[in-house]
N, C-alpha and C positions, 0 to 999 in steps of 0.2 A: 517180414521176419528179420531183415536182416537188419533195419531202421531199428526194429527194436533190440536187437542185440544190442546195437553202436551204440544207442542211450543207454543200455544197463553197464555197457564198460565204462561210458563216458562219466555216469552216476558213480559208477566204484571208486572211478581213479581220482571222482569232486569228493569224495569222502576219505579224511584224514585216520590214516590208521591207528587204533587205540596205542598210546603209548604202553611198552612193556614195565609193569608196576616193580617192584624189588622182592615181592610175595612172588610174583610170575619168575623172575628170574631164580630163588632160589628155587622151589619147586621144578624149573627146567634144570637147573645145576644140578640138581640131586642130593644137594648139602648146607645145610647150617650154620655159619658159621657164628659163634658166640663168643663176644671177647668179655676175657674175666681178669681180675689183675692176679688173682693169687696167694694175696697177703691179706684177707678180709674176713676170719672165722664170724658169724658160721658159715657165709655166703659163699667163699672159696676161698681155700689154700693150695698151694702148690708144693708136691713135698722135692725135695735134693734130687730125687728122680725126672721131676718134671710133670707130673703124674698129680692132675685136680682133682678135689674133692672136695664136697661141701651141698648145701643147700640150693644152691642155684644150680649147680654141678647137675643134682635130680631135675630140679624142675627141668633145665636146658634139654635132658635124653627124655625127658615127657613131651615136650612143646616140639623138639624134631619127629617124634613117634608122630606126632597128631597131625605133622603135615605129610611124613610118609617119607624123608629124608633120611640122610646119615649126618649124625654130628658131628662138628669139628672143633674143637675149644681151640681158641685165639688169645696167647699169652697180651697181653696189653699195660697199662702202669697211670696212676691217676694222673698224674703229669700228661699224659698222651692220648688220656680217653676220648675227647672230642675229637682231634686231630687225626686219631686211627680210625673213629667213624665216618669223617670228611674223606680219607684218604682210601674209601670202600677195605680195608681190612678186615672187618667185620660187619655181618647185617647186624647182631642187634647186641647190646652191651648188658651184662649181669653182674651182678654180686655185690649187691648192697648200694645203688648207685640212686645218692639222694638228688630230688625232684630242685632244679634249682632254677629260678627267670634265666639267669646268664645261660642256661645250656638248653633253656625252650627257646631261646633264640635261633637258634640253627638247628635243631634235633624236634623230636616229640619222645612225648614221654608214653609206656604205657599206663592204663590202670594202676594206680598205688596196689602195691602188694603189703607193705606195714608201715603203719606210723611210729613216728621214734621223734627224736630229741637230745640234742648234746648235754651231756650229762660229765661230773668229773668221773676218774677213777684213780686209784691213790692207794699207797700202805695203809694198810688195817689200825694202822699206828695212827696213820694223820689223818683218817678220814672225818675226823671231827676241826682239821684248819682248812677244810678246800668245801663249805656246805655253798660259799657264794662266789661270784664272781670277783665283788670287794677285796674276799679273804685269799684269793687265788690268785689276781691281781697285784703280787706287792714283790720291791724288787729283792729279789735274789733267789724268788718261789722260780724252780724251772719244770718249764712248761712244756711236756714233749710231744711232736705230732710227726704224723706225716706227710710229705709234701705232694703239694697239687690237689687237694680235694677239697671238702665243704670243714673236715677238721683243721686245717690252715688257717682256711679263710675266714673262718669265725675265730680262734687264735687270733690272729693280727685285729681282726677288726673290734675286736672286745679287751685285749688287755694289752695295756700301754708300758707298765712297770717292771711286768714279768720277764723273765727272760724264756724266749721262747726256742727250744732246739730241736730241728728239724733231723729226723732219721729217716733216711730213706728205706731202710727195711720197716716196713709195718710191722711185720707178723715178729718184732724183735723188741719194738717198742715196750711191752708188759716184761720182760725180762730188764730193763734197762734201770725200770720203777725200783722194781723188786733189787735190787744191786745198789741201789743209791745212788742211781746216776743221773736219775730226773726226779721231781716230785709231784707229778699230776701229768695227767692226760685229759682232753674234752672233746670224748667221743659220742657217737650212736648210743642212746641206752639200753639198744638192743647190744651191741659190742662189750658194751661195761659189765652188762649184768652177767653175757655168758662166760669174759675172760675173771671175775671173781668166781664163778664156779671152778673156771680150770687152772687158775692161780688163787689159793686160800691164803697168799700173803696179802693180797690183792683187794681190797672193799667197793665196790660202786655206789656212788654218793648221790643216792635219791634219783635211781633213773627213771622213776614213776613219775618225776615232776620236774622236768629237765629243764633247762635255760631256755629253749626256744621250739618251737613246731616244726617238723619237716618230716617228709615222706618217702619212702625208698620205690621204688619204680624200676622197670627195663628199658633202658635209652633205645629208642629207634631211628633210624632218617625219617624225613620227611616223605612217609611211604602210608597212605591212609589205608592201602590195601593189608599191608603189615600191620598195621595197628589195629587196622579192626579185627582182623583174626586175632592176636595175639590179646587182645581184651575178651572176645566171647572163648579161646582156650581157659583165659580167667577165670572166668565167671565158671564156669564148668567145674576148673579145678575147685575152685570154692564150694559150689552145689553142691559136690560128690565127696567133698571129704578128703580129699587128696591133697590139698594143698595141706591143711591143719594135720597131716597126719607125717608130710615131711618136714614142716617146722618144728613138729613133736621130737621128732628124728635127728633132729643137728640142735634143737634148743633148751633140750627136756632131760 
């Protein structure tokens, strides 16, 4: 008896303990942490209080409901979204955050949640000089975006002539249009279409058929246990109606 004790301790201590996954650790934490930037209607905004709201905002208090946590939204800024994911400040990133190679490099992505497209958006005036990249492209057209994310970097990489001016307030950018102090933007055509709803100076210029393909997703580490929950939470919200029914809610 006692031989076989000593091999079943011996057995235990030759077996390498499962490592603890980032699903396992929040679940033990008790909390969620979601980092959103803030400045990204409908996905989230952040108001002078401090205080988020938006579409991912819902889904974020669904997807901690479904593990049994409390939520935490984690201020963050597109300049710093991989870096605060590296830097464990938040387990998983939200609010409109396009699917890109450069950031499947170090991260995973979940399930596409919408497809979109950079598309212009422009005075109601000029949305008949910004239909092409050609026509948007030429100098003295200024070109406003914001800095650190996929609208930069498709700016630089596609127009050479333009002048391009960088605002670090996002959520400030459509006011800037509307004043005369830019004249274009190439955003999400998800972004375009809903900021001409809520600025009527405002026109989004074909974001049915936008300059290029790209998909919005929720950034995760390199955590498969996290990802595969947070893809069959997916698939559910989609099954049951819940996801279409808060995009109705922030996009409708």
């Amino acid at each position: 008896m006692k031989r076989l004790l000593l091999f079943v301790l011996v057995l235990a201590a030759a077996v390498p303990a499962r490592a603890q996954t980032v699903l396992d650790t929040i679940l033990a934490s008790g909390t969620l942490r979601v980092g959103l930037t803030g400045d990204y209607r409908p996905f989230s905004i952040k108001d002078p209080a401090g205080k988020f709201t938006g579409l991912d905002v819902d889904m974020a208090d669904g997807l901690a409901k479904a593990m049994g946590v409390k939520l935490e939204l984690v201020p963050t800024a597109w300049p710093n979204l991989m870096a605060d994911l590296h830097a464990d400040k938040y387990d998983i990133g939200m609010g409109g955050i396009s699917v890109t190679l450069d950031r499947a490099k170090s991260a995973m992505f979940s399930s596409p949640v919408m497809r979109t497209g950079k598309a212009p958006i422009a005075r109601c005036a000029d949305r008949d000089r910004f239909t092409s990249l050609v026509e948007i492209d030429k100098p003295g057209v200024r070109v406003i975006t914001n800095p650190g994310g996929t609208n930069e970097r498709f700016a630089r990489a596609n127009l050479k002539q333009a002048d391009i001016v960088v605002l670090a307030n996002n959520a400030a950018i459509f006011d800037e249009i509307i004043a005369n102090h830019a004249d274009v933007m190439i955003t999400d055509g998800i972004e375009a279409r809903l900021q001409q709803k809520l600025h009527p100076e405002l026109c989004a210029i074909h974001p049915d058929a936008p300059f290029d393909f790209s998909e919005i997703a929720y950034l995760l580490p390199r955590d498969v246990a996290l990802k595969a929950f947070v893809d069959t939470w997916l698939h559910i919200q989609t099954e049951t109606g819940e996801q279409r029914r808060l995009q109705a809610k922030w996009l409708e």
